[in-house]
C-alpha positions in Angstrom: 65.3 16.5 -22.5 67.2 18.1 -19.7 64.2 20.9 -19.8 61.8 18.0 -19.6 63.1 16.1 -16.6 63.6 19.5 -14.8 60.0 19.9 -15.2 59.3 16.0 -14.1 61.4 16.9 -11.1 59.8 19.9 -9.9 56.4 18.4 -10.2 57.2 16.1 -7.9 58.6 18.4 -5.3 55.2 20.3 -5.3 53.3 17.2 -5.2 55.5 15.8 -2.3 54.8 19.2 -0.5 51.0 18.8 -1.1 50.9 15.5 1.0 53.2 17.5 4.0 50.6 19.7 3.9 47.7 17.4 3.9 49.3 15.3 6.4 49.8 18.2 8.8 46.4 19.5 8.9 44.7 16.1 9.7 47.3 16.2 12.4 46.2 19.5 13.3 42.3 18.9 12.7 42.3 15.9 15.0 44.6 17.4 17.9 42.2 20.4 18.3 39.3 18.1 17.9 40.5 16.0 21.1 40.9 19.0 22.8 36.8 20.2 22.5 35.7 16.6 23.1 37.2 17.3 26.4 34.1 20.1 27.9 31.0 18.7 28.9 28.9 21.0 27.6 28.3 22.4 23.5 30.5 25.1 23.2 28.1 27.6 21.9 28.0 30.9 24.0 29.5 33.9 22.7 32.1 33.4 25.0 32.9 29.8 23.3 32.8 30.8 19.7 35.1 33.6 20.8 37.9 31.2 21.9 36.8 28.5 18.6 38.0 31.3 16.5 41.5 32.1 18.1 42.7 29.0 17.8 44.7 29.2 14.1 44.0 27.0 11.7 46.1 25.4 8.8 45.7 27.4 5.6 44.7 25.1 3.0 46.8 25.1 0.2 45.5 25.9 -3.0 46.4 23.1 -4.6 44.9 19.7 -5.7 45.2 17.1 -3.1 47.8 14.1 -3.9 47.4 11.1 -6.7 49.4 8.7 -6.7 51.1 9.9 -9.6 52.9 12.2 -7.5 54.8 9.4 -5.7 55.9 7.9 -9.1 56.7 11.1 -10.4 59.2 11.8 -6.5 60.8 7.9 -7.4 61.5 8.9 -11.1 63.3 11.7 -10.5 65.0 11.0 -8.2 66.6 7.5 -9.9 66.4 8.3 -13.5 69.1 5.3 -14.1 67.4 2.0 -12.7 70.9 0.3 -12.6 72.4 2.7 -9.8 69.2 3.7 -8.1 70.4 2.4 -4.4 74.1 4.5 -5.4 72.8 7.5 -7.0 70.2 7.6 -4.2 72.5 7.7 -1.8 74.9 10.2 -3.2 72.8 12.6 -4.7 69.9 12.7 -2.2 71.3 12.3 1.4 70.4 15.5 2.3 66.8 15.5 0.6 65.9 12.2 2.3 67.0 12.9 5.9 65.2 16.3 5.5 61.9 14.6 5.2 62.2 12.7 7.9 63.2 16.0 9.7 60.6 18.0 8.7 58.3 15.0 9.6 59.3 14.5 12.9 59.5 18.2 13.5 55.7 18.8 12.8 54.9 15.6 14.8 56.9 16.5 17.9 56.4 20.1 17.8 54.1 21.7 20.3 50.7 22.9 18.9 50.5 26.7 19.1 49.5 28.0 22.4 45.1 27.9 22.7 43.5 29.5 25.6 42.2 26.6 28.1 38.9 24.9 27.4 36.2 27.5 29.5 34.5 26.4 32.9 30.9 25.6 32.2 28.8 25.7 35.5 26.5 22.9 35.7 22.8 23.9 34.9 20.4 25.3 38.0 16.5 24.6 38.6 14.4 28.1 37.8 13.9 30.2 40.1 11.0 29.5 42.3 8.9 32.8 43.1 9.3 33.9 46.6 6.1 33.4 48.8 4.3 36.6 50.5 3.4 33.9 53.4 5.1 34.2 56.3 6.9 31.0 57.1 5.3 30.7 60.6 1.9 31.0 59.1 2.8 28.8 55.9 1.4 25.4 57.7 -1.9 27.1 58.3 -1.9 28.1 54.7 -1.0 24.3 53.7 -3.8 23.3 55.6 -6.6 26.0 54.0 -5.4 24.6 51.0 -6.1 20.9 52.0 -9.5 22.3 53.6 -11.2 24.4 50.7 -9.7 21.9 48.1 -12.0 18.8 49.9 -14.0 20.5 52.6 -15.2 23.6 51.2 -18.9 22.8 51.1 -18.9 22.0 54.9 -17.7 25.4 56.0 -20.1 27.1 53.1 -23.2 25.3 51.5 -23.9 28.4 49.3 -21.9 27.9 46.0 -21.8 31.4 45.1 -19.5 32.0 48.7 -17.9 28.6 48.6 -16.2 30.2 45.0 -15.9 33.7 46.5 -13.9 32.3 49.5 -11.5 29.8 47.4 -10.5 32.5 44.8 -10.1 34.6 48.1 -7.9 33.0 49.7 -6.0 31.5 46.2 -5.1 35.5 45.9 -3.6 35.5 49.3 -1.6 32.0 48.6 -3.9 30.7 50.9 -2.3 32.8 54.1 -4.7 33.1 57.1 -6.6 36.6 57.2 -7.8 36.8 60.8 -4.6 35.1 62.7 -0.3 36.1 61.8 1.6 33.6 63.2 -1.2 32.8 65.6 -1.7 35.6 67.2 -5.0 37.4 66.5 -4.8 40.3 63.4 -6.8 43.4 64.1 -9.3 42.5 61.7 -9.9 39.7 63.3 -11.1 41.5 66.7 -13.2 43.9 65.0 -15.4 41.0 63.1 -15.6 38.8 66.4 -16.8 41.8 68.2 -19.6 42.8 65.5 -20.5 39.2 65.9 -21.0 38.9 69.2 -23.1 41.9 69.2 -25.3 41.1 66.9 -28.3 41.6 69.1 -27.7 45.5 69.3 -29.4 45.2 65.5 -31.8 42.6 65.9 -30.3 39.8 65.2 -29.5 36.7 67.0 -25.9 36.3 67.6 -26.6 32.6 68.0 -27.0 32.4 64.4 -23.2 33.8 64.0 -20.9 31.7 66.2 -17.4 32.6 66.9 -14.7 30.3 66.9 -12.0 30.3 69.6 -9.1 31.3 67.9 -6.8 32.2 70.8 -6.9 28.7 72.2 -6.1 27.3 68.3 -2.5 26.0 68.2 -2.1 23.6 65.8 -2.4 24.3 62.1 -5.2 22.2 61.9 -7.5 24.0 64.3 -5.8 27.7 62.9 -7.2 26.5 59.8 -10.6 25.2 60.9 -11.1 29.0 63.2 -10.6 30.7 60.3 -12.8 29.2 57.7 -15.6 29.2 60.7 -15.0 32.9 61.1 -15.3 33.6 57.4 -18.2 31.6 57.4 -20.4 33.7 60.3 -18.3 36.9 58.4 -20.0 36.1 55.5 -23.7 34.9 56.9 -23.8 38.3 59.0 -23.5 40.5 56.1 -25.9 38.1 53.8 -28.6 38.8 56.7 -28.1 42.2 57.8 -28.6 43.6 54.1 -31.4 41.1 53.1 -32.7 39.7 56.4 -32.7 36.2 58.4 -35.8 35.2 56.0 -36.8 36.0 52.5 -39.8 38.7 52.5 -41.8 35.5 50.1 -41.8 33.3 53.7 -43.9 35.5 55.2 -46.7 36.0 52.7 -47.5 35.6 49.0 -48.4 39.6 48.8 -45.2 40.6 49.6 -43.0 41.9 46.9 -39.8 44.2 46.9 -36.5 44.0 45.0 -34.0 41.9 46.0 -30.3 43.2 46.9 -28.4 40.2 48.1 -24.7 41.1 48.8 -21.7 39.8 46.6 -19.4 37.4 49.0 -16.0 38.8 46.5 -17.0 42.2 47.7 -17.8 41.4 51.5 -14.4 39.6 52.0 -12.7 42.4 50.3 -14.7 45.0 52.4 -14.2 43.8 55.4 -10.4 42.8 55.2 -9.1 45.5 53.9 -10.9 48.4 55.8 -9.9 50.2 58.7 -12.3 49.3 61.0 -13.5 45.7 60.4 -16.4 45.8 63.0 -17.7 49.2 61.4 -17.2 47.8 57.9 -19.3 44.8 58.6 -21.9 46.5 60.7 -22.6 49.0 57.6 -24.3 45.7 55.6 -27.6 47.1 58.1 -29.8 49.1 56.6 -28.5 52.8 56.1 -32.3 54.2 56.5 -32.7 56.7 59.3 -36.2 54.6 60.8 -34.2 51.8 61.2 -31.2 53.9 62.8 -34.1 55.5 65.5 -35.5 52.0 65.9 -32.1 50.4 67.0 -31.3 53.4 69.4 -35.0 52.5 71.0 -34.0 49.1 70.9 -31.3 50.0 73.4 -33.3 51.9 75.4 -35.9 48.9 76.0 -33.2 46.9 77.0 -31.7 49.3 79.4 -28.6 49.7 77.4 -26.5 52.8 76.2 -25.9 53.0 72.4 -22.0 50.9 73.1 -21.9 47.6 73.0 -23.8 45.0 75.2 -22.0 43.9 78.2 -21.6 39.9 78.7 -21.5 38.0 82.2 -18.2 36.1 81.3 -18.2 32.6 82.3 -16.1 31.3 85.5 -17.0 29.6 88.8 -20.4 29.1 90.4 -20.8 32.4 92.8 -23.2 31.6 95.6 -23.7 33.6 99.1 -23.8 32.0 102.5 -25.8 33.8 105.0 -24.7 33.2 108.5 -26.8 31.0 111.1 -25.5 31.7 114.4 -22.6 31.4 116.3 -21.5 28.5 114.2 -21.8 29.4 110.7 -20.7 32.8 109.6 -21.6 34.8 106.5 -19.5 33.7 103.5 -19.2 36.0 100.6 -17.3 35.5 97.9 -15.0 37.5 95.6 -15.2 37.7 92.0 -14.2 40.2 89.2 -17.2 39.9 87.6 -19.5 41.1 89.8 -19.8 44.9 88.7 -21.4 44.0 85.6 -23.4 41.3 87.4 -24.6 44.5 89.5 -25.0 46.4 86.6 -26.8 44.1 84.8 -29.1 43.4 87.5 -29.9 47.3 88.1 -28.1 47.2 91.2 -27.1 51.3 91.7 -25.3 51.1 95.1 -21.9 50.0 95.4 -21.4 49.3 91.7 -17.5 48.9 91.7 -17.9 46.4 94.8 -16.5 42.5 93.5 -18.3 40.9 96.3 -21.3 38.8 96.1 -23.1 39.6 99.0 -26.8 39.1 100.1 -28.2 42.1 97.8 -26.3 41.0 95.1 -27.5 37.2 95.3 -31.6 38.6 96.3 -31.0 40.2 92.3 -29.7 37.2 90.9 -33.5 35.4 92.6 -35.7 37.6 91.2 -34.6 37.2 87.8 -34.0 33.7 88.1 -37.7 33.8 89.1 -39.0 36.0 86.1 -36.7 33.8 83.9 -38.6 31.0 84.6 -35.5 29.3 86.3 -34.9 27.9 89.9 -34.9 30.7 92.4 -31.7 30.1 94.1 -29.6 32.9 94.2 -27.1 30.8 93.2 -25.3 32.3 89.8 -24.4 29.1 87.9 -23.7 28.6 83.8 -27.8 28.6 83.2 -28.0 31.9 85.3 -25.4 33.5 83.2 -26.8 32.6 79.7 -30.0 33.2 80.6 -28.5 37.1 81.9 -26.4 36.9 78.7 -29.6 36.8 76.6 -31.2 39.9 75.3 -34.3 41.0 77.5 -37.7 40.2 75.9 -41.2 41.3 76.1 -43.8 42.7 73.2 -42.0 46.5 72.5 -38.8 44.9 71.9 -40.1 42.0 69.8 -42.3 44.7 67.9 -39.1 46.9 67.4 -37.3 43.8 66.4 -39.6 42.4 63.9 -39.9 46.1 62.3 -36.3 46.5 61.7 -36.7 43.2 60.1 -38.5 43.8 57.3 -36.4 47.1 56.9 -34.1 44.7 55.6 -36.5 43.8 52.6 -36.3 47.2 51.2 -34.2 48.9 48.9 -31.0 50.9 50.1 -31.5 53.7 47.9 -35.5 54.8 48.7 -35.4 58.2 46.5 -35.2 58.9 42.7 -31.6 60.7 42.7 -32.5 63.0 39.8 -35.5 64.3 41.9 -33.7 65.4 45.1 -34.2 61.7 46.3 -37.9 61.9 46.5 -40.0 59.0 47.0 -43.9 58.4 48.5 -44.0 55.5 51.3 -47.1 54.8 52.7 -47.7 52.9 56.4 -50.6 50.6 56.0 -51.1 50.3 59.9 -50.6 53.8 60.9 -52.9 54.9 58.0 -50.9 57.3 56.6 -48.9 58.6 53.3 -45.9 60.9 53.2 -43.8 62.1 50.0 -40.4 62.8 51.2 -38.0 64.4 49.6 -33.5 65.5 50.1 -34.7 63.1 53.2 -37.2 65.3 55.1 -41.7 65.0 54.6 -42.7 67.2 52.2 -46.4 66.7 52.2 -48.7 64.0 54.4 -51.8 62.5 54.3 -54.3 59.9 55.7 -55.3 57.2 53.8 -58.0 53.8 53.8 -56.1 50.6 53.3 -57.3 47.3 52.9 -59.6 44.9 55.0 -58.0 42.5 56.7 -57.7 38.8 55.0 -57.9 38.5 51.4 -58.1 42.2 50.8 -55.2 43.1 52.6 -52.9 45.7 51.0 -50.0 44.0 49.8 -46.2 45.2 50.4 -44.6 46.5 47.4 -41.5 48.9 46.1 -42.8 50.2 42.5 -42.2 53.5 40.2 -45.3 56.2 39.9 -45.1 56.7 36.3 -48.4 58.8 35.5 -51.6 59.8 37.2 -55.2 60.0 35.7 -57.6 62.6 36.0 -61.4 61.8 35.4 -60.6 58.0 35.9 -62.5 54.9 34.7 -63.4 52.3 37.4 -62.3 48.9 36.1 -63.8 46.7 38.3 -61.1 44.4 39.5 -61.9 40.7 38.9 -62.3 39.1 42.2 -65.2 41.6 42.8 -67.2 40.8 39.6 -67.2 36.9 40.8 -67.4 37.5 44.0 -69.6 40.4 44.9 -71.3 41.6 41.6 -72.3 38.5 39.9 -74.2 37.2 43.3 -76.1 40.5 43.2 -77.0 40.2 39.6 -78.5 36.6 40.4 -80.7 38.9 42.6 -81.4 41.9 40.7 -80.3 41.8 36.8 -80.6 45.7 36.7 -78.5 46.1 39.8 -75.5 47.3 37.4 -77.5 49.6 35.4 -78.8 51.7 38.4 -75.2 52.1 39.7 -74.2 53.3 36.7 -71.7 50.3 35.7 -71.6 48.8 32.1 -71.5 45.1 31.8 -69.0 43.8 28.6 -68.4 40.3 27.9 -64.9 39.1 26.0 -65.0 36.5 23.1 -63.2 33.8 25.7 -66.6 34.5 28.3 -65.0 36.8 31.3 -66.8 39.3 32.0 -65.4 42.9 32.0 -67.4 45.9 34.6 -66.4 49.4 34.4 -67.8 52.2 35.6 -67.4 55.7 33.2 -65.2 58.7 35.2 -67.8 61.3 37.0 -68.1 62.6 40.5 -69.9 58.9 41.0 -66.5 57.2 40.3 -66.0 54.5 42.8 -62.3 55.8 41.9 -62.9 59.5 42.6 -61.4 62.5 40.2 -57.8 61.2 40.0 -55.9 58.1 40.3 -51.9 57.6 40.7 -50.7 54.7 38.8 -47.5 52.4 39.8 -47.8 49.2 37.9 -47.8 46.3 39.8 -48.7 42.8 39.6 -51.2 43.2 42.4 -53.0 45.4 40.7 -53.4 47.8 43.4 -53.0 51.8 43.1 -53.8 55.1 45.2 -56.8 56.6 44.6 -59.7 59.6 45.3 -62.7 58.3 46.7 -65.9 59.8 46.8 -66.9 58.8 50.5 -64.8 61.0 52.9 -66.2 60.3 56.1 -63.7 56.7 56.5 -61.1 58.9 56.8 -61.9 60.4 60.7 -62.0 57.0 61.9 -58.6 55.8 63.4 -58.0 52.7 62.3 -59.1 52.7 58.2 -59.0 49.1 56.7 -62.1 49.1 54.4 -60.9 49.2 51.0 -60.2 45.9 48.9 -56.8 46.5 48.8 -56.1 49.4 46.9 -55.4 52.7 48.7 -57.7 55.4 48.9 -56.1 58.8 49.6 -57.6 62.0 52.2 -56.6 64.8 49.7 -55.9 63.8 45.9 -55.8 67.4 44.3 -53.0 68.8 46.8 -51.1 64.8 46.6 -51.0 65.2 42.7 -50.1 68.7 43.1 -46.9 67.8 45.7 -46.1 65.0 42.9 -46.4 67.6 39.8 -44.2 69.8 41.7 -41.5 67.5 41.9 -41.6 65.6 38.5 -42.4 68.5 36.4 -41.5 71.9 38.4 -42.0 73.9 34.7 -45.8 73.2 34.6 -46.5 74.8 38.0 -49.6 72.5 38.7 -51.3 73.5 41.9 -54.3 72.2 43.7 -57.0 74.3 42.1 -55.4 74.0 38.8 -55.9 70.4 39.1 -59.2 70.4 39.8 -59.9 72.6 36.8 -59.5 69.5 34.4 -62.4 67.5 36.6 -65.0 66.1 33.8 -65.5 63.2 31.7 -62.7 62.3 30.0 -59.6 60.7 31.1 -56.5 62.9 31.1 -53.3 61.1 31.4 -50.3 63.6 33.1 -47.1 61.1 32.5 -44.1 62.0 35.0 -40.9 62.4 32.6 -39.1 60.6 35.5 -41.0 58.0 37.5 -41.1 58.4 41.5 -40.2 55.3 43.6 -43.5 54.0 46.0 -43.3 51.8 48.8 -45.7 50.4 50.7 -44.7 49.3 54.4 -46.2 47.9 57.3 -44.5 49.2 60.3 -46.1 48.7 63.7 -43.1 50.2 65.3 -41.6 53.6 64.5 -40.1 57.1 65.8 -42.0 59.9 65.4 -40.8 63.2 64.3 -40.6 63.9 68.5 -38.4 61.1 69.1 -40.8 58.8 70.8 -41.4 55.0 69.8 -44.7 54.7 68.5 -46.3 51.4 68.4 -49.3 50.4 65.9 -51.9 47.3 66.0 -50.7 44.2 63.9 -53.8 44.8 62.1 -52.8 41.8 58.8 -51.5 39.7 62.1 -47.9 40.3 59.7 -45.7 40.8 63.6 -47.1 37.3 64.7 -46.1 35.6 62.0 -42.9 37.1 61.2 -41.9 36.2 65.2 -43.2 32.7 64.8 -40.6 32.2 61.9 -37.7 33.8 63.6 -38.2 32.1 67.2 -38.4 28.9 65.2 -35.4 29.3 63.3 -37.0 28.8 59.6 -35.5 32.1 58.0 -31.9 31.3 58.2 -31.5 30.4 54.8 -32.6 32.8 52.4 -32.1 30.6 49.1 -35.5 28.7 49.7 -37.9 28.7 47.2 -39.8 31.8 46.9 -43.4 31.6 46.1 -44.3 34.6 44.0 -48.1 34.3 43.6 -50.0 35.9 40.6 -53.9 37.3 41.8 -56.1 34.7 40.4 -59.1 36.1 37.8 -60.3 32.3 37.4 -64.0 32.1 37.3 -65.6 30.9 40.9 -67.5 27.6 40.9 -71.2 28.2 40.3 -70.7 31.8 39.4 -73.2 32.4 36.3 -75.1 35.6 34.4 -78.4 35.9 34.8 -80.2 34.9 31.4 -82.2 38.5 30.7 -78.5 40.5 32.0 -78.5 42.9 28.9 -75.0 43.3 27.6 -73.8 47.4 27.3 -71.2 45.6 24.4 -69.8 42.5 23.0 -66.4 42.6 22.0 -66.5 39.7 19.8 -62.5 38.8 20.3 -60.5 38.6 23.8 -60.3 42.4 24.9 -57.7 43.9 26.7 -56.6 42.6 29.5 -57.4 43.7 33.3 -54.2 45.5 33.4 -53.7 46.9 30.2 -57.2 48.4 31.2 -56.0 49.7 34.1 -52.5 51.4 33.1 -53.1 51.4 30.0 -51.0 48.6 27.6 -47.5 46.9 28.3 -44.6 48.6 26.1 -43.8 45.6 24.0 -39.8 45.1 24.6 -37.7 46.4 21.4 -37.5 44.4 18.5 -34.1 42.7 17.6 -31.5 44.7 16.1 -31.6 43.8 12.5 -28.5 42.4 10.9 -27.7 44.0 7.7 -26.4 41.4 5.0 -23.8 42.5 2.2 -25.4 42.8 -1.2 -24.1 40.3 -3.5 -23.7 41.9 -7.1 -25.0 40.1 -9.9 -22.8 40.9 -13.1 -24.5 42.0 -15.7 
């Protein structure tokens, strides 16, 4: 029994412990609680979790938590008679039951075991904003190109293709100004203002380019306005110095070369980033050497060196006072500008001398008299532009019409694989050259078209074969215009020239005339297909070629020496088959022979009134198509300066004239009974159809068996 209750009894001391225990760790739990609730912030950096774990914790016991069997089982044992439980309590347990309390209030007054302070958690910062590459004195100009290409972009630049160019630009550069740094002007900036401004010294009108006054810009408003103006005349120089103030199609509708507009990206990055700004944007002119030797003479006309063109600067009215007498003496007055008034005017004495004295003001009258202005004397704003302007008269309006349409052709002229060879024929100086690592290699005269509606047209095309023993296929617009009115005439007009006469199924009418020393054509004809149907040619009637001026033909181009011209071509194209003039003319009969050039030589055909000669000297040429006249009617009136207008690409019309009709007894050499070939597949033979598709290959799908 005694066994028993000792058991009873020290049950209960273990389950009394189990509540200490449980009491103290909810004391604990909660106190260290408290103490995080204090930090603003989640404590869950490393450096947090580091001080979470060195705080101790209470080990749980391992033990089940208290019933309330435990208590009874304390109360039992400790008052096993229930007649002297307030005696026995006291007697035997005095020491037991102000222990508890003890303990208690030990563990609830006790100081928690030390803890490293809650950590400092700084308060949390904005990202990092990106530092700007504008410089703070320019960043209110860049605000304001930012305003300006967001809403007025199309008022600076009505092209889209620039208007895009420019805002990714300047988007790149965070918007920062490119020709101003903290308003003062950048290098570049000087260098594009001074191209501008001579724009004359290659033909163009600096007019067309104006230049904004960016030194007397101060606010950010009018920073930002200069520059986009600037870009603007930047960017409308270079378009018309590489492709010309005009489109070659507003001139005529038998003009037709490549075009090679420029890229706007690749102007604005050219020209900003190079050395030399002016150079960079004055290299958008045709790199030819013609066009260099016609600017140099272009110079020369106007009684200029090859630097720039010196400008009569504005300032005060300058006028001399001759004296009268006693009472009025001579005035003459003092200004800086008055050297380059004198040399301007041609004046050779004195040319350092600042006054404006009676010789001085006699120069400024005659001009003013050949300038169609007031003969004063008296140099006033009028005076000055009109000394400002470059000099006129028919050389320099021939030179500047000629470097013009330089523009129109292609920068590279030559086949690079053949030593940069190329054939360009002059229709108004008659003539034909093949040229070659930029030097003639062979030249010849040749007979070019009549005037009006047989006039030669103006083309850049490849030479890809030439044809021995050629067939004449009489070009449509002479069958209906020239042949048909004979027939009406004579039916066997055809048959004694030695012509055959074929009708198509769709009733056009096809004349040829078979290869022989007869041949309208010659012995040989050099092929470059073109939409005007035109080629160079042999002819058999020599004597057109001693007369000086040759426009007889009906637009093709008939050539002085075809054996040798083949030959010079041969020789270039394909060196291995050592062709030579007599070797040539050893496959005359009457078949065709076809020689194909492995690699096709560029041809252009030209019209240049105004060139250099091999001598040096300017040669000018009769406007023989009238092509000068209108050219200068369009520049003087200020149509060409946008090049985006529609461009009128005309095909040659083969419709039949009204009232043109056969004969009824014209006897037929054939009837194809279906459409033929065409007129050009007759004449260079038939188009290469373009590659068919690539053909897609499918997987198989396999069928089980």
């Amino acid at each position: 029994m005694r066994d028993y209750c000792k058991g009873r009894q020290s049950n209960g001391r273990a389950g009394f412990d189990r509540v200490l225990m449980a009491v103290a760790a909810t004391f604990l739990t909660v106190s260290a609680t408290a103490a995080f609730a204090q930090s603003d912030a989640p404590r869950s950096t490393p450096a947090d979790l580091a001080i979470d774990a060195a705080i101790p914790r209470p080990e749980p016991a391992n033990v089940p938590p208290p019933t309330a069997s435990d208590f009874k089982m304390e109360t039992t044992a400790t008052v096993p008679d229930p007649t002297k439980t307030t005696e026995k309590a006291l007697e035997t347990k005095p020491a037991e039951t102000a222990a508890a309390p003890a303990a208690v209030k030990k563990d609830d007054t006790a100081t928690p075991p030390a803890a490293a302070a809650p950590p400092v958690v700084e308060p949390a910062t904005e990202p990092v904003k990106a530092a700007s590459n504008v410089a703070p004195a320019d960043q209110p100009v860049a605000d304001k190109l930012k305003e300006m290409l967001g809403a007025k972009a199309s008022k600076y630049f009505d092209r889209k293709g620039e208007r895009a160019a420019v805002e990714k630009f300047y988007i790149t550069r965070e918007y920062a100004p490119v020709w101003t740094q903290t308003g003062a002007l950048t290098a570049s900036a000087k260098g594009v203002m001074a191209r501008l401004k001579d724009a004359a010294a290659d033909g163009l009108n600096a007019a067309d380019y104006p230049v904004p006054d960016l030194a007397a810009a101060t606010s950010p408003d009018s920073l930002a306005d200069a520059e986009l103006k600037l870009t603007a005349s930047m960017l409308d120089y270079a378009r018309q110095a590489q492709s010309g103030r005009m489109h070659w199609s507003q001139v005529s509708a038998d003009i037709l070369y490549p075009d090679h507009p420029t890229d706007p990206a690749e102007v604005l990055a050219n020209v900003t980033t190079a050395k030399d700004a002016s150079a960079a944007l004055e290299g958008y002119n045709p790199p030819h050497k013609l066009y260099r030797e016609l600017k140099k003479k272009l110079a020369e006309l106007r009684g200029q060196g090859e630097g720039p063109v010196v400008q009569i600067a504005d300032g005060p009215v300058l006028k001399y006072t001759p004296a009268r007498g006693k009472k009025q003496p001579e005035i003459v007055v003092d200004d800086p500008r008055v050297p380059q008034l004198r040399a301007k005017l041609g004046i050779a004495e004195n040319p350092d001398d600042t006054k404006y004295d009676a010789k001085v003001a006699e120069a400024v009258r005659k001009f003013q008299d050949g300038a169609d202005l007031k003969a004063t004397g008296v140099l006033d704003d009028r005076t000055v532009k009109a000394i400002n302007s470059p000099k006129r008269d028919r050389a320099i309006d021939t030179v500047i019409v000629n470097m013009e349409r330089w523009r129109w052709l292609p920068r590279q002229l030559g086949a690079p694989s053949l030593g940069d060879a190329y054939v360009i024929l002059n229709v108004p100086d008659y003539t034909l050259r093949v040229m070659q690592n930029g030097a003639p290699v062979w030249t010849t005269r040749v007979v070019t078209g009549k005037p009006g509606n047989h006039a030669t047209p103006l083309l850049t095309e490849t030479m890809k074969f030439i044809t021995v023993n050629p067939t004449w296929n009489v070009p449509p617009s002479i069958i209906y215009n020239e042949y048909l009115p004979a027939l009406q005439q004579d039916p066997t007009v055809l048959q004694r020239m030695g012509l055959r006469l074929e009708r198509n199924r769709d009733g056009s009418i096809h004349i040829s005339q078979p290869p022989g020393e007869r041949n309208a054509l010659g012995r040989i004809r050099f092929n470059f297909p073109n939409k005007f149907l035109v080629y160079q040619h042999d002819t058999p009637d020599k004597h057109l070629f001693a007369k000086e001026e040759r426009a007889f033909s009906h637009g093709c181009m008939r050539v002085q020496n075809p054996d040798q011209y083949a030959a010079t071509l041969l020789g270039i194209t394909l060196p291995n088959g050592r062709y030579t003039p007599e070797k040539i003319r050893s496959m005359y009969g009457q078949s065709e022979i076809d020689i194909k050039f492995p690699t096709p030589v560029p041809v252009h055909i030209t019209y240049q009134t105004a060139f250099v000669d091999d001598a040096g000297k300017l040669q000018l040429r009769k406007d023989v198509y009238g092509r000068d006249a209108a050219l200068q009617s369009i520049l003087r009136g200020g149509k060409g300066k946008d090049l985006e207008n529609v461009v009128a690409r005309s095909q040659p019309s083969y419709s039949r004239p009204p009232g043109s009709s056969l004969p009824s007894n014209v006897a037929f050499n054939s009837d194809y009974g279906s459409s033929g070939p065409s007129f050009f597949d007759r004449l260079f033979g038939p188009r290469t159809p373009p590659p068919p598709p690539p053909r897609v290959q499918r997987p198989r799908r396999t069928v089980p068996r």
